[in-house]
C-alpha positions as CSV (number, residue, x, y, z in Angstrom):
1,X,112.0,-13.8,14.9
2,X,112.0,-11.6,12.0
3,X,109.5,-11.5,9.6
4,X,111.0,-13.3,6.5
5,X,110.6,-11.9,3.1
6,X,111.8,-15.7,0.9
7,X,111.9,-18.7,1.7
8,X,115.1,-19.2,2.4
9,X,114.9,-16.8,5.1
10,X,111.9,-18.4,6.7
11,X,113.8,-21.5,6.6
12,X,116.6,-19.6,8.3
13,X,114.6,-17.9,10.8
14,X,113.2,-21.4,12.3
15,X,116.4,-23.2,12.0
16,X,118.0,-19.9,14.4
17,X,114.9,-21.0,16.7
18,X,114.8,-22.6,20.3
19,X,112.9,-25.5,19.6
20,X,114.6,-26.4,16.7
21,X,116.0,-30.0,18.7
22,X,112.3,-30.7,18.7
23,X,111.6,-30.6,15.3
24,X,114.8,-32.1,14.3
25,X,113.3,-35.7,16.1
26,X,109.5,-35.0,15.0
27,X,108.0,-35.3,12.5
28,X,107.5,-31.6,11.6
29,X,103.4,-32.8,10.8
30,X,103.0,-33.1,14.3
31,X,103.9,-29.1,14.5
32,X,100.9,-27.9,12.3
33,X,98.5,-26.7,14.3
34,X,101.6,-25.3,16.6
35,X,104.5,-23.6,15.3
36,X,102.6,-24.0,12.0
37,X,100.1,-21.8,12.9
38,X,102.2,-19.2,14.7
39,X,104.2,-19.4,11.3
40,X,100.9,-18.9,9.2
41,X,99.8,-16.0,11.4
42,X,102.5,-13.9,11.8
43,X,104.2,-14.3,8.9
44,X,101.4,-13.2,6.7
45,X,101.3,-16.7,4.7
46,X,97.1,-16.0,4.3
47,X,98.4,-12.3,3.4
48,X,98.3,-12.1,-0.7
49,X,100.6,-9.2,-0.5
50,X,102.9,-10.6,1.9
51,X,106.2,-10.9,0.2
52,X,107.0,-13.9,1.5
53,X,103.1,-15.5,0.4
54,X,104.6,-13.9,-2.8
55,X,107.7,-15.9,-2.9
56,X,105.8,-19.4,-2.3
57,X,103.0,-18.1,-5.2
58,X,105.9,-17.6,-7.8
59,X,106.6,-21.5,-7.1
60,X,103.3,-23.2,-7.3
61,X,101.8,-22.9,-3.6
62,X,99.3,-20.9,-2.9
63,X,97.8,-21.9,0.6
64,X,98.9,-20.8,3.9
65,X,99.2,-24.3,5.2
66,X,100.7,-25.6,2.6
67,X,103.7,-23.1,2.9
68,X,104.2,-23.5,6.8
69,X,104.5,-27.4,5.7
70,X,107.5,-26.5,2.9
71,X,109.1,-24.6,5.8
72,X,108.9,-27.0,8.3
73,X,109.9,-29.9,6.3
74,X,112.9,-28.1,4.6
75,X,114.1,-27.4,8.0
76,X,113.6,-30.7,9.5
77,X,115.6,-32.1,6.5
78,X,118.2,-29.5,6.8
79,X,118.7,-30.8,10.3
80,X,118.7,-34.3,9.3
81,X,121.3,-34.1,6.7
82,X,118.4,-34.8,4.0
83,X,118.3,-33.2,0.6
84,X,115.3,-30.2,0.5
85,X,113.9,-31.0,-2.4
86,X,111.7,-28.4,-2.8
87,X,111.1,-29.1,-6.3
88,X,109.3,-32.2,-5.0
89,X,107.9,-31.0,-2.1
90,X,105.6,-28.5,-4.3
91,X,104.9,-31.4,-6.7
92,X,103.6,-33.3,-4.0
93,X,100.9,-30.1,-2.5
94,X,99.9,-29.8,-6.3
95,X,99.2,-34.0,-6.9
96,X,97.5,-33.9,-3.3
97,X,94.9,-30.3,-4.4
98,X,94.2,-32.3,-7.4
99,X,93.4,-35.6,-5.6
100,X,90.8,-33.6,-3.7
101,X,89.3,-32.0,-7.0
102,X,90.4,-28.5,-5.5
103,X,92.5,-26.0,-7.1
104,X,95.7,-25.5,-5.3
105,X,93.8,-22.4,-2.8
106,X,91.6,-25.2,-1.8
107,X,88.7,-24.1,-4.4
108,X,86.4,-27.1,-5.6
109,X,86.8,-27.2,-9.2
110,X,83.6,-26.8,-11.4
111,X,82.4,-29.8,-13.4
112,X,84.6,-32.2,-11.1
113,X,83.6,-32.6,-7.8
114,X,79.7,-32.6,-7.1
């Protein structure tokens, strides 16, 4: 797989993949610590610089797991015949970092959480 530079691409790049029957019937959760990971590493999604870490920044996300779970679950959607959403997708990372008093790198924010 190439290294993808948006995130269309990345979404691309797994959907071209050979275990793509898999993550249309899981739930693409259950490929976190898998192809999750292998996205996070070798796509540079804990790289700053990395274009595509870039792309995700520019829309609100800013932590590596957090962007292999936008990619996964656009893809499983896209398999399933279910609307992206990635408008919502992001909202939901953002309302989940605030739950957890954290800004969205995963930073405790001062004066909220002891």
């Amino acid at each position: 797989m190439k290294t993808p530079k948006t995130i269309d691409e990345a979404v691309f790049e797994i959907l071209k993949s050979s275990d793509i029957e898999n993550l249309k019937e899981e739930d693409p959760v259950s490929f976190h610590h898998s192809t999750g990971r292998w996205l996070r590493n070798k796509w540079g999604l804990w790289d700053q610089n990395s274009p595509l870490h870039r792309a995700f920044n520019a829309i609100g996300i800013f932590h590596g797991d957090d962007m292999s779970g936008i990619i996964l679950e656009s893809s499983h959607r896209i398999l399933n015949g279910l609307p992206v959403d990635l408008r919502e997708q992001v909202k939901y990372y953002q309302k989940y970092w605030l739950k957890t008093g954290c800004d969205m790198r995963g930073n405790k924010l001062k004066g909220i959480m002891k």
